[in-house]
Backbone as a printed PyTorch tensor [residue, N CA C, xyz], in Angstrom:
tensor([[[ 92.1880,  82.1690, 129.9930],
         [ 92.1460,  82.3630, 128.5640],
         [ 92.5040,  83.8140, 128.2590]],

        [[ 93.4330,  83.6410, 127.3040],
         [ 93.7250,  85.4660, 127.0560],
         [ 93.3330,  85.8030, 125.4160]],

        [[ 92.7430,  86.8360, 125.5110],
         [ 91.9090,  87.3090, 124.3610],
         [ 92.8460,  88.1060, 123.7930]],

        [[ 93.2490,  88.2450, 122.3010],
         [ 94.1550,  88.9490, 121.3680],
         [ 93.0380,  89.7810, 120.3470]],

        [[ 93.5090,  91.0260, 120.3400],
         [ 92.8420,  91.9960, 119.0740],
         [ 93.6100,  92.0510, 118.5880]],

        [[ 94.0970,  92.2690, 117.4900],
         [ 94.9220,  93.1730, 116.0560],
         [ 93.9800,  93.8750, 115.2790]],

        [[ 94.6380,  95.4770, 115.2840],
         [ 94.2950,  96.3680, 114.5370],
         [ 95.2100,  96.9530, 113.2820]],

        [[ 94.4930,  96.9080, 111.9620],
         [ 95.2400,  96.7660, 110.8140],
         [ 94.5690,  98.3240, 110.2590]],

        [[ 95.2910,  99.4810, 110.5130],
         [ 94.8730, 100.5390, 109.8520],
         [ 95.6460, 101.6010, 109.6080]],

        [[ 95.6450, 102.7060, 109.0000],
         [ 96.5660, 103.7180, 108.9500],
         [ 97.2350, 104.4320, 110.1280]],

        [[ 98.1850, 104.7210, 110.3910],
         [ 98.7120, 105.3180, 111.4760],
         [ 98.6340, 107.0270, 111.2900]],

        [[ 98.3120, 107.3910, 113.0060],
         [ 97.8140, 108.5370, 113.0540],
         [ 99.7590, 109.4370, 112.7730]],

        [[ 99.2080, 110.5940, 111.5450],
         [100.6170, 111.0940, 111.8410],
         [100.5010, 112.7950, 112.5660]],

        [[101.6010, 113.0600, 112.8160],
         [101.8410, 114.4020, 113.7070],
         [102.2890, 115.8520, 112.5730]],

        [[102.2510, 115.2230, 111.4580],
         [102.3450, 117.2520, 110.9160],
         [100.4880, 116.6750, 109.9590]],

        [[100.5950, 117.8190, 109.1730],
         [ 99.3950, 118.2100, 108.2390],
         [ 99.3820, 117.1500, 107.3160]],

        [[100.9230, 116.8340, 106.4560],
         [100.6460, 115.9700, 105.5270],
         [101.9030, 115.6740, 104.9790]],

        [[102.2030, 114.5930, 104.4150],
         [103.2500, 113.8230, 104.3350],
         [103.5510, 114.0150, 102.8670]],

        [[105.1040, 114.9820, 102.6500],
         [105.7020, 115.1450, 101.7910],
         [106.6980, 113.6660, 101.4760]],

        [[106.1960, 113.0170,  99.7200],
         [107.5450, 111.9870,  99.5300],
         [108.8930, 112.8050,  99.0070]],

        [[109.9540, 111.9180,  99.1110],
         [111.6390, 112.5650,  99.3900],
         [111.5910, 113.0400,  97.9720]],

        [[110.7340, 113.5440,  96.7580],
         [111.1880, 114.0200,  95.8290],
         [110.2750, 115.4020,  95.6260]],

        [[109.6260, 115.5230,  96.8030],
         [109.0350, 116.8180,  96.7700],
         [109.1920, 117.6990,  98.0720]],

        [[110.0900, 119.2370,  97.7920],
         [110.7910, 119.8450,  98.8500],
         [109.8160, 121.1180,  98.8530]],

        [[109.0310, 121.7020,  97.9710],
         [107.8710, 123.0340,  97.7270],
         [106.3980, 122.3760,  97.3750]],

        [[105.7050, 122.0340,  98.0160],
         [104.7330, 121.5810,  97.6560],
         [103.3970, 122.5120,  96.8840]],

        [[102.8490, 122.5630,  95.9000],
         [102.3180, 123.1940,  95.3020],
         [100.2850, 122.6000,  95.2940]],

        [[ 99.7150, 123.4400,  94.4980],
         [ 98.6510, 122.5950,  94.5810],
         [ 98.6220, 121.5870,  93.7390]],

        [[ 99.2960, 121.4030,  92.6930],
         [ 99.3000, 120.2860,  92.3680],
         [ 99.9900, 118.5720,  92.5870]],

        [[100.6510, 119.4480,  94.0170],
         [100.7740, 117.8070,  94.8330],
         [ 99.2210, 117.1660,  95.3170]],

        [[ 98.5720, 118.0890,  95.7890],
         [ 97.2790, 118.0540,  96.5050],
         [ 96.0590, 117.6340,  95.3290]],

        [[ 96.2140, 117.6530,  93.6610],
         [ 95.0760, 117.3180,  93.0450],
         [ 95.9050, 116.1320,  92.4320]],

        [[ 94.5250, 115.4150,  91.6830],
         [ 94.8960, 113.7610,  91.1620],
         [ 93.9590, 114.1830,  89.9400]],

        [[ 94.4960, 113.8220,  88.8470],
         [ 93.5910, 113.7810,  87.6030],
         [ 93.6700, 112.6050,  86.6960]],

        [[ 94.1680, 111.4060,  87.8210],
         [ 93.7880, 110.2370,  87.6130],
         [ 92.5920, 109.4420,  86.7670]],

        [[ 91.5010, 110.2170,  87.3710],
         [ 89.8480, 109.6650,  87.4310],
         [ 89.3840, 111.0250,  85.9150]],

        [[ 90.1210, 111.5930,  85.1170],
         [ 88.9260, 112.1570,  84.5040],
         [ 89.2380, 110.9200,  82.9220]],

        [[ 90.2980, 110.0290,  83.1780],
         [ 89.7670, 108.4850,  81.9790],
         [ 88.5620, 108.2730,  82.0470]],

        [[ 87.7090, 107.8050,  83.3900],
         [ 86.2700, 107.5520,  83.4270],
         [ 85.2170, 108.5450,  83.2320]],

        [[ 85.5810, 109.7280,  83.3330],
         [ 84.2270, 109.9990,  83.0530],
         [ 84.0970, 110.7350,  81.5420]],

        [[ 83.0430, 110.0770,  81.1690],
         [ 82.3610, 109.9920,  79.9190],
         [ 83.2800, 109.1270,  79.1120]],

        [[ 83.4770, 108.0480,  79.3670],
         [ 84.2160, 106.6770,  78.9320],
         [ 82.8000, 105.7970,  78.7630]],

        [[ 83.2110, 105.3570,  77.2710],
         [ 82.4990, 104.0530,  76.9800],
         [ 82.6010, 103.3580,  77.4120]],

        [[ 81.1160, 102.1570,  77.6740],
         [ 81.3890, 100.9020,  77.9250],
         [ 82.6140,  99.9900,  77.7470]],

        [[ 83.0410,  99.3910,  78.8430],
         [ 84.1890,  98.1840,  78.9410],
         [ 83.8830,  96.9490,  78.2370]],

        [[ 84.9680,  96.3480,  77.3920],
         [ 84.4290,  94.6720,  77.8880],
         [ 84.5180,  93.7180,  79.4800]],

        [[ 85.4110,  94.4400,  79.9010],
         [ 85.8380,  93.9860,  81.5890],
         [ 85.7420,  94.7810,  82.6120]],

        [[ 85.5620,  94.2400,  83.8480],
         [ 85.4460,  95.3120,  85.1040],
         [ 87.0500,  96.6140,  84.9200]],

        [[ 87.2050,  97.4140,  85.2130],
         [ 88.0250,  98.2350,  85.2850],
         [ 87.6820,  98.7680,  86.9460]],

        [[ 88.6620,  98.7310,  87.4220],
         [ 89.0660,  99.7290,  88.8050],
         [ 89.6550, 100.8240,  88.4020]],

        [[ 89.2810, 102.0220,  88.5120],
         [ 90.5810, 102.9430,  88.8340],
         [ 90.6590, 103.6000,  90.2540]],

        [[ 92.0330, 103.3470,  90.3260],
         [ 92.0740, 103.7030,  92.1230],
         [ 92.3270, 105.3450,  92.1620]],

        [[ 92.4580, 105.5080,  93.2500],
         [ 93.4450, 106.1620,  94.2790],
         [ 93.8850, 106.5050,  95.0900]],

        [[ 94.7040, 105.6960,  95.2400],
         [ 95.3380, 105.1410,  96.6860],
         [ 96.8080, 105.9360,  96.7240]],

        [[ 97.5320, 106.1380,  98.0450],
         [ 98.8380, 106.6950,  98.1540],
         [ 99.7060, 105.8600,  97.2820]],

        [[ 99.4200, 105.0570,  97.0560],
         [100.0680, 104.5700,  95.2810],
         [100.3290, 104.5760,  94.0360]],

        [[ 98.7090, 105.8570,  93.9770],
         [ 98.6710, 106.1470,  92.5840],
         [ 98.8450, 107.9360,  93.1180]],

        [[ 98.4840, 108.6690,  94.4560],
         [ 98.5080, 109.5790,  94.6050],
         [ 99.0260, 110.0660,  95.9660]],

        [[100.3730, 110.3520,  95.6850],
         [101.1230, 110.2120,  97.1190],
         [100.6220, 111.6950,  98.0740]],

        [[ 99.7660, 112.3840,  97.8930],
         [ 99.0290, 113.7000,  99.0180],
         [ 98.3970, 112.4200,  99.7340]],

        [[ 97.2560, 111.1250,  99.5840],
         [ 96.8140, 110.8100, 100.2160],
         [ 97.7660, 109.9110, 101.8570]],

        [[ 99.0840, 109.9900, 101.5070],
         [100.1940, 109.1110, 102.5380],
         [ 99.4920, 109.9900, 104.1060]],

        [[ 99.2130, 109.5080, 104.6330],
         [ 98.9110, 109.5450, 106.1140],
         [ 97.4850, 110.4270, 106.5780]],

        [[ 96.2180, 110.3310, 105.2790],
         [ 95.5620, 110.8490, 105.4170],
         [ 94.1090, 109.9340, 105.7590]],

        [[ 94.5470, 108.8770, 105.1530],
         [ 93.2880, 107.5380, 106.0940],
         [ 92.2120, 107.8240, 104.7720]],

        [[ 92.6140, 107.5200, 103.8010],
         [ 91.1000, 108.0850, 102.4760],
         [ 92.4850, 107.6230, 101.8490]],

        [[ 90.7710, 107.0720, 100.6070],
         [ 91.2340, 106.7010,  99.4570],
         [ 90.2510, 106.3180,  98.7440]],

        [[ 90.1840, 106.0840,  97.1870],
         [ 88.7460, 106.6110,  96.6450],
         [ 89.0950, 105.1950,  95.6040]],

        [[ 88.0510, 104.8980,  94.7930],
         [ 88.1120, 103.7990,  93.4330],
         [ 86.7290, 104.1460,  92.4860]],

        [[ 87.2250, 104.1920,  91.4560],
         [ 85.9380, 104.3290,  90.3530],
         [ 85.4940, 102.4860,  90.0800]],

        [[ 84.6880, 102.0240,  90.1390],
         [ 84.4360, 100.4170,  89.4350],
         [ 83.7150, 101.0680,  87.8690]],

        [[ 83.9750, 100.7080,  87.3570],
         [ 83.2540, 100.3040,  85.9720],
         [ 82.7130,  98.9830,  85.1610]],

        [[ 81.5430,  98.3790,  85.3300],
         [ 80.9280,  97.0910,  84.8960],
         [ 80.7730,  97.1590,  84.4260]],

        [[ 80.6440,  96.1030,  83.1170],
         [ 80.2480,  95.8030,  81.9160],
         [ 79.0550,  95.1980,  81.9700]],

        [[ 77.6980,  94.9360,  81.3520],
         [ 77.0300,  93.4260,  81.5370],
         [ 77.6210,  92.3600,  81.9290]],

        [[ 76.9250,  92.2550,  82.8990],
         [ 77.7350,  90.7290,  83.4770],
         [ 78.8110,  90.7450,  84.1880]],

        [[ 79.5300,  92.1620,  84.3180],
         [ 80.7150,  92.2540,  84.8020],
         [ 80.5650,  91.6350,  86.3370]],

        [[ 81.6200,  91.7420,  86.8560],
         [ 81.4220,  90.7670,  88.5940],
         [ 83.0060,  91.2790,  89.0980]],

        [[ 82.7310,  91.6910,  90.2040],
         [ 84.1380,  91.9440,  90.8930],
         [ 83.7870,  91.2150,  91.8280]],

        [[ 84.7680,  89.8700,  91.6880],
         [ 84.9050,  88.2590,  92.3070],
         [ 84.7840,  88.6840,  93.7150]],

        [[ 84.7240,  87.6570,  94.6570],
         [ 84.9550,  88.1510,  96.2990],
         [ 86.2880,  88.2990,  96.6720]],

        [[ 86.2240,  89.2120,  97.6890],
         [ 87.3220,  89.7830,  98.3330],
         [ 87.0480,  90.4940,  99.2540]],

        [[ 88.1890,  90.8270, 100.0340],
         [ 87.9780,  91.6680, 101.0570],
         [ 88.8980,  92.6090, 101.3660]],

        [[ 89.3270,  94.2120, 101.9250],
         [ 90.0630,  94.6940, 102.2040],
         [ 90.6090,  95.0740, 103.7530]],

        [[ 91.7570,  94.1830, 104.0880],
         [ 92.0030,  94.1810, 105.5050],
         [ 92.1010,  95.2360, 106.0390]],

        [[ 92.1580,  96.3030, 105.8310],
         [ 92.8050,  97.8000, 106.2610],
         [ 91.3070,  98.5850, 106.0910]],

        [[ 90.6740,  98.1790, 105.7370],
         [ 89.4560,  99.3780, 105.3200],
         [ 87.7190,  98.8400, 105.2960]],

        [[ 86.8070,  99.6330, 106.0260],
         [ 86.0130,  99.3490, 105.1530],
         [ 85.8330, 100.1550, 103.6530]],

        [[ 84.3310,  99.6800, 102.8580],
         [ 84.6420, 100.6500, 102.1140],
         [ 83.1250, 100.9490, 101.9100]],

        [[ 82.7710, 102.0470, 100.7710],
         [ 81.3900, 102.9190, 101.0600],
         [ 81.3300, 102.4690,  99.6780]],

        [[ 80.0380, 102.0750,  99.2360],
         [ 79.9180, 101.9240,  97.6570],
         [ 78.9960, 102.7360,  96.8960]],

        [[ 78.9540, 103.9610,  96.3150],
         [ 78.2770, 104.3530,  95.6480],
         [ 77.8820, 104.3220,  94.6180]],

        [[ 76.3820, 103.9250,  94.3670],
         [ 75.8790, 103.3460,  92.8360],
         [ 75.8120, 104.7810,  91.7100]],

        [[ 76.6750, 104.9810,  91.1030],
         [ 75.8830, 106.6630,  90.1500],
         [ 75.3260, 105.8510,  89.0530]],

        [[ 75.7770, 105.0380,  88.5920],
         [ 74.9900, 104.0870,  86.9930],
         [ 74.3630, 102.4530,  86.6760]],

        [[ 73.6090, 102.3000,  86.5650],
         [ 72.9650, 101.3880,  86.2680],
         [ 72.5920, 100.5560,  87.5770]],

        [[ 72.7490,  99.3410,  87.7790],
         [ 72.2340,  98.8020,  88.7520],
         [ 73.4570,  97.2910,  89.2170]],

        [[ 72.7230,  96.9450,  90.4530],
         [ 74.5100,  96.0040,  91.0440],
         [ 73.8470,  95.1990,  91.7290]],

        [[ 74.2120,  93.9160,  91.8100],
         [ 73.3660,  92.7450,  93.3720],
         [ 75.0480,  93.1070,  93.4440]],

        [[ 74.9700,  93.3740,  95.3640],
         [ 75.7770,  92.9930,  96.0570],
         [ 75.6300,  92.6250,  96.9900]],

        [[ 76.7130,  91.8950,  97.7980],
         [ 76.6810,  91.0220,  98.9630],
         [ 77.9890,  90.9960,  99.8090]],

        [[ 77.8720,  90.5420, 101.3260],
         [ 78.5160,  90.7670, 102.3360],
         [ 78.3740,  89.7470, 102.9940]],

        [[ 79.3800,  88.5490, 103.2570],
         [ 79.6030,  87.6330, 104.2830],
         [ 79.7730,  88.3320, 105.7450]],

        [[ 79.0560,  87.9090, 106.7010],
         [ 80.0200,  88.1640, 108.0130],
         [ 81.1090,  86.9910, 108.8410]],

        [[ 81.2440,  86.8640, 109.8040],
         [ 82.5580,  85.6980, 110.2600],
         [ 81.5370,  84.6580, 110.7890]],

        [[ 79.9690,  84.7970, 110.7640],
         [ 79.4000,  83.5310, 111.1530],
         [ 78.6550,  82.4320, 110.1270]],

        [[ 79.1660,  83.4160, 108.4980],
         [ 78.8390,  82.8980, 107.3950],
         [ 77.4530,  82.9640, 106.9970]],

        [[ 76.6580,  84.3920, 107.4350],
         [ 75.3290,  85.0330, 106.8970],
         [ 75.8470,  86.1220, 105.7340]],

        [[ 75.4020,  85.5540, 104.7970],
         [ 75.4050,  86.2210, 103.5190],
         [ 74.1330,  88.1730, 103.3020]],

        [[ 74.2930,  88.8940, 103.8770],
         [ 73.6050,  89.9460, 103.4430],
         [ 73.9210,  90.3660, 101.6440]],

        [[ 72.6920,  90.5700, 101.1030],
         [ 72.7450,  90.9370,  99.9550],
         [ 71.6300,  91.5950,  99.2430]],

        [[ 71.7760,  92.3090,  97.9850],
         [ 70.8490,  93.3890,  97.8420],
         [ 71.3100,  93.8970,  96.7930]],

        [[ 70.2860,  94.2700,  96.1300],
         [ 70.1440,  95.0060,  94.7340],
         [ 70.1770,  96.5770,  94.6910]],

        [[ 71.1090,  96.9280,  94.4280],
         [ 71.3620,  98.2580,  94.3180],
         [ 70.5800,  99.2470,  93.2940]],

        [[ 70.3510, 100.5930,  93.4210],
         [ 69.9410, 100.9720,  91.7900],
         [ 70.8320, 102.6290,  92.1430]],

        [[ 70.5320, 102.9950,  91.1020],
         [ 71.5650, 104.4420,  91.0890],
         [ 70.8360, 105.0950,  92.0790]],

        [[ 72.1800, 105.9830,  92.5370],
         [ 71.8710, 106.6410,  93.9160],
         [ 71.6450, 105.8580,  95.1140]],

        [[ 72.1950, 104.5200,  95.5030],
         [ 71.8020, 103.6650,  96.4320],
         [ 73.4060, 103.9010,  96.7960]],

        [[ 73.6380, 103.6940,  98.3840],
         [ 74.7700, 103.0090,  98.5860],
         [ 74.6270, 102.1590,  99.9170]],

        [[ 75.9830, 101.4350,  99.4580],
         [ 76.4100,  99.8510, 100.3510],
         [ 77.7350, 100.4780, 100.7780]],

        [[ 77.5410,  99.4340, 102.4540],
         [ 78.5630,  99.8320, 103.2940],
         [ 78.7810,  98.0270, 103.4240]],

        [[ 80.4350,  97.9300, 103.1420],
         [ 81.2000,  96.7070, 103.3220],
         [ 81.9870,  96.8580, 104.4400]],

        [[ 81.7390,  95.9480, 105.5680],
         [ 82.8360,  96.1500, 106.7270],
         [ 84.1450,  95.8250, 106.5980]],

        [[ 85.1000,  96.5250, 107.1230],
         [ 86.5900,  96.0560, 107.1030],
         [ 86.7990,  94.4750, 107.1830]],

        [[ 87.4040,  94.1650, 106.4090],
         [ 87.8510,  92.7040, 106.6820],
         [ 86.6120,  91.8960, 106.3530]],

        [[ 85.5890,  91.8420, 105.6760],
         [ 84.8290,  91.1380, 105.3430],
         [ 84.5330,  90.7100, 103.8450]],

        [[ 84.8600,  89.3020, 103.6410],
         [ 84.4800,  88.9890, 102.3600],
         [ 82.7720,  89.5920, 101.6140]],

        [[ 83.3300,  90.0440, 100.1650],
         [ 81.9900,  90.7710,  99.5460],
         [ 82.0880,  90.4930,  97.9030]],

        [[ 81.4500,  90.7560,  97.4650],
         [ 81.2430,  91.0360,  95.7120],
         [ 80.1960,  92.0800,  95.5140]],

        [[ 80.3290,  92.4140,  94.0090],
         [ 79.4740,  93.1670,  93.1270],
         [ 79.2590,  92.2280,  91.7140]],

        [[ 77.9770,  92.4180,  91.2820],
         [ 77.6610,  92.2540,  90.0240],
         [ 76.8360,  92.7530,  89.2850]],

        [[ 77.2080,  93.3350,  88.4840],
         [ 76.1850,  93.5870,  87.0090],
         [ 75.7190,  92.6430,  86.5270]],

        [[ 74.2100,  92.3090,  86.8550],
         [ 72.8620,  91.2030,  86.4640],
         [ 72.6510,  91.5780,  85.1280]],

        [[ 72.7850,  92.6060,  84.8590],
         [ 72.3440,  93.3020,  83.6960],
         [ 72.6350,  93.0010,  82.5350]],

        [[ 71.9100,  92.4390,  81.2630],
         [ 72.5310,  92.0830,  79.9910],
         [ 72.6300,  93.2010,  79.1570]],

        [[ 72.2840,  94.2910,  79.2990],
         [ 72.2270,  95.3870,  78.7390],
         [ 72.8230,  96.6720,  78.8080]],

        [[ 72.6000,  97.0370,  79.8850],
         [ 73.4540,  97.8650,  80.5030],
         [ 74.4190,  98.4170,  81.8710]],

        [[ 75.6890,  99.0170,  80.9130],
         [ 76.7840,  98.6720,  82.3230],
         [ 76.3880,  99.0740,  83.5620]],

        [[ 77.4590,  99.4970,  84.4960],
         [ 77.0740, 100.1280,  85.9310],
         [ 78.5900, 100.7540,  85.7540]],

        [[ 78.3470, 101.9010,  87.1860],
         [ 79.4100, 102.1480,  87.7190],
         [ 79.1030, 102.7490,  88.8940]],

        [[ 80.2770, 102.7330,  89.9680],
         [ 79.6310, 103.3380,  91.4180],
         [ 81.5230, 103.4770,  91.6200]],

        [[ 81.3870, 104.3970,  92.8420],
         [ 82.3690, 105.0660,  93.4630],
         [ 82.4610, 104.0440,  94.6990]],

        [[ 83.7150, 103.9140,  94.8970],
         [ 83.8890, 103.5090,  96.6060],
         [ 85.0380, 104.7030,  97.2510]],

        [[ 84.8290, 104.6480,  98.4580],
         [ 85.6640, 105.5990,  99.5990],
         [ 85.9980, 104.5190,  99.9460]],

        [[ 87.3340, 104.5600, 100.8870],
         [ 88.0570, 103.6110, 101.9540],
         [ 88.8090, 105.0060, 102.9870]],

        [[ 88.1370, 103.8720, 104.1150],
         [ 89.0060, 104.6960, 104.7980],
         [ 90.7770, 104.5170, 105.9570]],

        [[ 91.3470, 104.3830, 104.4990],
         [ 92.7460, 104.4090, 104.4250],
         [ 93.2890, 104.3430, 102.8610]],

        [[ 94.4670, 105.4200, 103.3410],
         [ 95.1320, 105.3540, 101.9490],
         [ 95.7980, 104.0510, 101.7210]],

        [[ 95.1090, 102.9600, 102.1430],
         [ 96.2660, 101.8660, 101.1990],
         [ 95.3270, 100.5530, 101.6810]],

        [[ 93.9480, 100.2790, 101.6130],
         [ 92.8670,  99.6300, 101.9460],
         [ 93.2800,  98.3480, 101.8350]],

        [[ 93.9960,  97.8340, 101.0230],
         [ 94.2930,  96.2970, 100.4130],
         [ 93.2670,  95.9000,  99.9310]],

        [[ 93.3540,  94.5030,  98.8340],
         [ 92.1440,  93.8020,  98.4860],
         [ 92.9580,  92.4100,  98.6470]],

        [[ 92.2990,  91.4670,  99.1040],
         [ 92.7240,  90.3140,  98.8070],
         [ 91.4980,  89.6000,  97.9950]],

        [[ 91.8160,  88.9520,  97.1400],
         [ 90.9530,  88.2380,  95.9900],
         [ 90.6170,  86.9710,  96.2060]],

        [[ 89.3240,  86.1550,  96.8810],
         [ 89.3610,  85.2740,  97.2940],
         [ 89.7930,  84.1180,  96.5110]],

        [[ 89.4040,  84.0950,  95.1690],
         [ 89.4540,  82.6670,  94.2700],
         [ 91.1340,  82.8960,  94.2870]],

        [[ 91.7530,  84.4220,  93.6660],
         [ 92.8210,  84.4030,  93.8500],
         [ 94.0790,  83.7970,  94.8820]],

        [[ 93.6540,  83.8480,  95.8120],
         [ 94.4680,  83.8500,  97.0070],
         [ 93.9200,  82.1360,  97.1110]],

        [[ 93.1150,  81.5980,  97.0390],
         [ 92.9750,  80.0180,  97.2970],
         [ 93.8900,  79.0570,  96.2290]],

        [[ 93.5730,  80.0980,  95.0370],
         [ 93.5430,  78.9050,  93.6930],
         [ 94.7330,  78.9690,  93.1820]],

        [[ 95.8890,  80.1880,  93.0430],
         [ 97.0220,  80.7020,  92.8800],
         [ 97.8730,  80.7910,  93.5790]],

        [[ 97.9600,  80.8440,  95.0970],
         [ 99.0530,  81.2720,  95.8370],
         [ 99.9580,  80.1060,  96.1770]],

        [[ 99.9980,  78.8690,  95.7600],
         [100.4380,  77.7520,  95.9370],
         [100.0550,  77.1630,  97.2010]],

        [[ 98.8910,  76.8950,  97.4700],
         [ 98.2300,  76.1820,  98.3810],
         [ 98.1870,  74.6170,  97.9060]],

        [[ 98.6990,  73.8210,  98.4790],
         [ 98.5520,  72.2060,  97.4480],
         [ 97.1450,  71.7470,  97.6640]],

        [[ 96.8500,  71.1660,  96.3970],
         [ 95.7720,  70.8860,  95.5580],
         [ 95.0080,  69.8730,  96.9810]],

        [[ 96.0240,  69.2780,  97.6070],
         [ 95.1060,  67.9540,  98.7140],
         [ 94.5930,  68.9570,  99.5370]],

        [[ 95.5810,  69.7930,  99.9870],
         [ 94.4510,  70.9050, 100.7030],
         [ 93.4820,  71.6630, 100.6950]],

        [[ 93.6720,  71.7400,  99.7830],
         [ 92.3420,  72.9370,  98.8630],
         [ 91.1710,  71.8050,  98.6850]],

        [[ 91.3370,  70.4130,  97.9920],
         [ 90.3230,  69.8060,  98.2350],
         [ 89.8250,  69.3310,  99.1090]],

        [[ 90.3340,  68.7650, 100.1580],
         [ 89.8240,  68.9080, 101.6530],
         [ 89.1120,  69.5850, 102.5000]],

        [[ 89.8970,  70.6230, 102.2070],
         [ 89.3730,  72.0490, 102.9510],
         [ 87.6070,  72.4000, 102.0450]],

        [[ 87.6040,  72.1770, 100.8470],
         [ 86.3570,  72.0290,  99.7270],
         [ 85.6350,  71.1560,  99.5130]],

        [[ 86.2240,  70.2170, 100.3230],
         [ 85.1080,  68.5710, 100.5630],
         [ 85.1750,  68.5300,  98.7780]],

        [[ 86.1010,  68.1540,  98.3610],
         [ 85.9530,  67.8240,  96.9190],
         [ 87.3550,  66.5790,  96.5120]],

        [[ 87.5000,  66.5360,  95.3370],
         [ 88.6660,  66.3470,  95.0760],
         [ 90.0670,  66.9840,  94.0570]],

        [[ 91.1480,  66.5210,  93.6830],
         [ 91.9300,  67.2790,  93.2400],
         [ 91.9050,  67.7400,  92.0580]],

        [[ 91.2470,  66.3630,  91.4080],
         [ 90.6370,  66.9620,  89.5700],
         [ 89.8710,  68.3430,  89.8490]],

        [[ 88.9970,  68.8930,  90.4060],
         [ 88.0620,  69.6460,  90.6350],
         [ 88.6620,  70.8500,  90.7940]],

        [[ 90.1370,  70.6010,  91.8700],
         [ 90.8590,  71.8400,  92.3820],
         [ 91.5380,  72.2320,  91.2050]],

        [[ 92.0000,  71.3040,  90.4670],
         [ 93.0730,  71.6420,  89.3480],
         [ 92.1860,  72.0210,  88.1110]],

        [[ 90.9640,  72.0800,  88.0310],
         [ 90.0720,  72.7670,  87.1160],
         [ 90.1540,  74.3840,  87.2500]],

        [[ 89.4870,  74.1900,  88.6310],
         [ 88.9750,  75.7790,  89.1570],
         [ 90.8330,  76.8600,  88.7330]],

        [[ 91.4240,  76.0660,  89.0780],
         [ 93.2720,  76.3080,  89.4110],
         [ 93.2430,  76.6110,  87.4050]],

        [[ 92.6020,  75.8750,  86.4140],
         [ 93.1630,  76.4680,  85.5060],
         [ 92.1960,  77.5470,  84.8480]],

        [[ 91.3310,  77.4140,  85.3810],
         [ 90.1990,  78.5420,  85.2080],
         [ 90.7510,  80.1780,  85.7380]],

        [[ 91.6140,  80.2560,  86.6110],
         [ 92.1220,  81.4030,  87.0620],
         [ 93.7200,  81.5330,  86.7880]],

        [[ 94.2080,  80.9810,  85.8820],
         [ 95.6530,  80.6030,  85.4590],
         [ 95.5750,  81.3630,  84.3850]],

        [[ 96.8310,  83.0240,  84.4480],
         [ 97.2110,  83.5570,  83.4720],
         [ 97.4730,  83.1310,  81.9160]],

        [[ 96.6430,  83.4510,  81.3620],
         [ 97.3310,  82.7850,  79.7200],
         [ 98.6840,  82.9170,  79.3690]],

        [[ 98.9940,  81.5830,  79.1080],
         [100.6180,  81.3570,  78.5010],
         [100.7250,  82.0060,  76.9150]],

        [[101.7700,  82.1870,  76.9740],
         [102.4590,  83.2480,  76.2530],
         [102.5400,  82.6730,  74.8980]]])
């Protein structure tokens, strides 16, 4: 029997830091992001808001293995399950309060109520959520990853959207297809 690993993470690079082809003098303001000052002292959302920053939104982070996200919850807000293949990530509570939770691959659910100043550690590659229980007031917490380009894959997303056929999805859900094609329009972009 031969045993296979795959490792999904940033690659180690050989200078200090990775200039993109439209920057030849690098200044300090390749090196700062002023991305993140929208959130702070921002009113309540009606919806979860992410703001990232990732070598996507801030190209100093390209080959530096970091990358940061503000969450912002509303009451009730919920950032659905998912997981990021490339990263774990560090969750820091600064506002209000969060139940979160962590599948592992033998399908034990860890979970736990956060309050400000608490943090949660999500392992790489492991399905998780957050939620604001709260009818009153929002939350927000910081996450670290460690890689500039962490991925998320969205679980309902990736089942209910990616064109998986409906016999499979109900199978695989011990259900049937009416059921799949519910959940399927429950996560279906509004038509125009």
């Amino acid at each position: 029997m031969v045993l296979m690993s795959i490792n999904a993470s940033d690659p180690d690079i050989l200078s200090d830091f990775i200039l993109p082809p439209n920057i030849t003098a690098p200044d300090g303001n390749f090196f700062t992001f002023i991305g993140m000052r929208v959130v702070v002292g921002s009113k309540p959302l009606p919806n979860l808001k992410v703001t990232k920053a990732t070598k996507a939104e801030f190209s100093a982070l390209d080959g530096q293995s970091v990358s940061y996200a503000v969450l912002q919850f509303p009451s009730g807000g919920v950032n659905p399950p998912h997981t990021h293949p490339r990263s774990a990530e560090l969750l820091f509570l600064v506002q209000g309060s969060l139940e979160v939770g962590v599948v592992d691959t033998t399908g034990n659910l860890y979970a736990q109520t956060l309050q400000k100043g608490d943090m949660f550690v999500f392992p790489k590659g492991l399905v998780h959520y957050q939620y604001n229980s709260n009818a009153q007031y929002p939350a927000m917490a910081l996450s670290s990853f460690g890689s500039a380009s962490a991925g998320t894959v969205s679980v309902p997303t990736t089942l209910f959207t990616s064109g998986i056929s409906d016999e499979v999805l109900a199978k695989s859900s011990k259900t049937d297809v009416a059921t799949i094609q519910k959940l399927k329009a429950g996560l279906a972009p509004p038509k125009p």
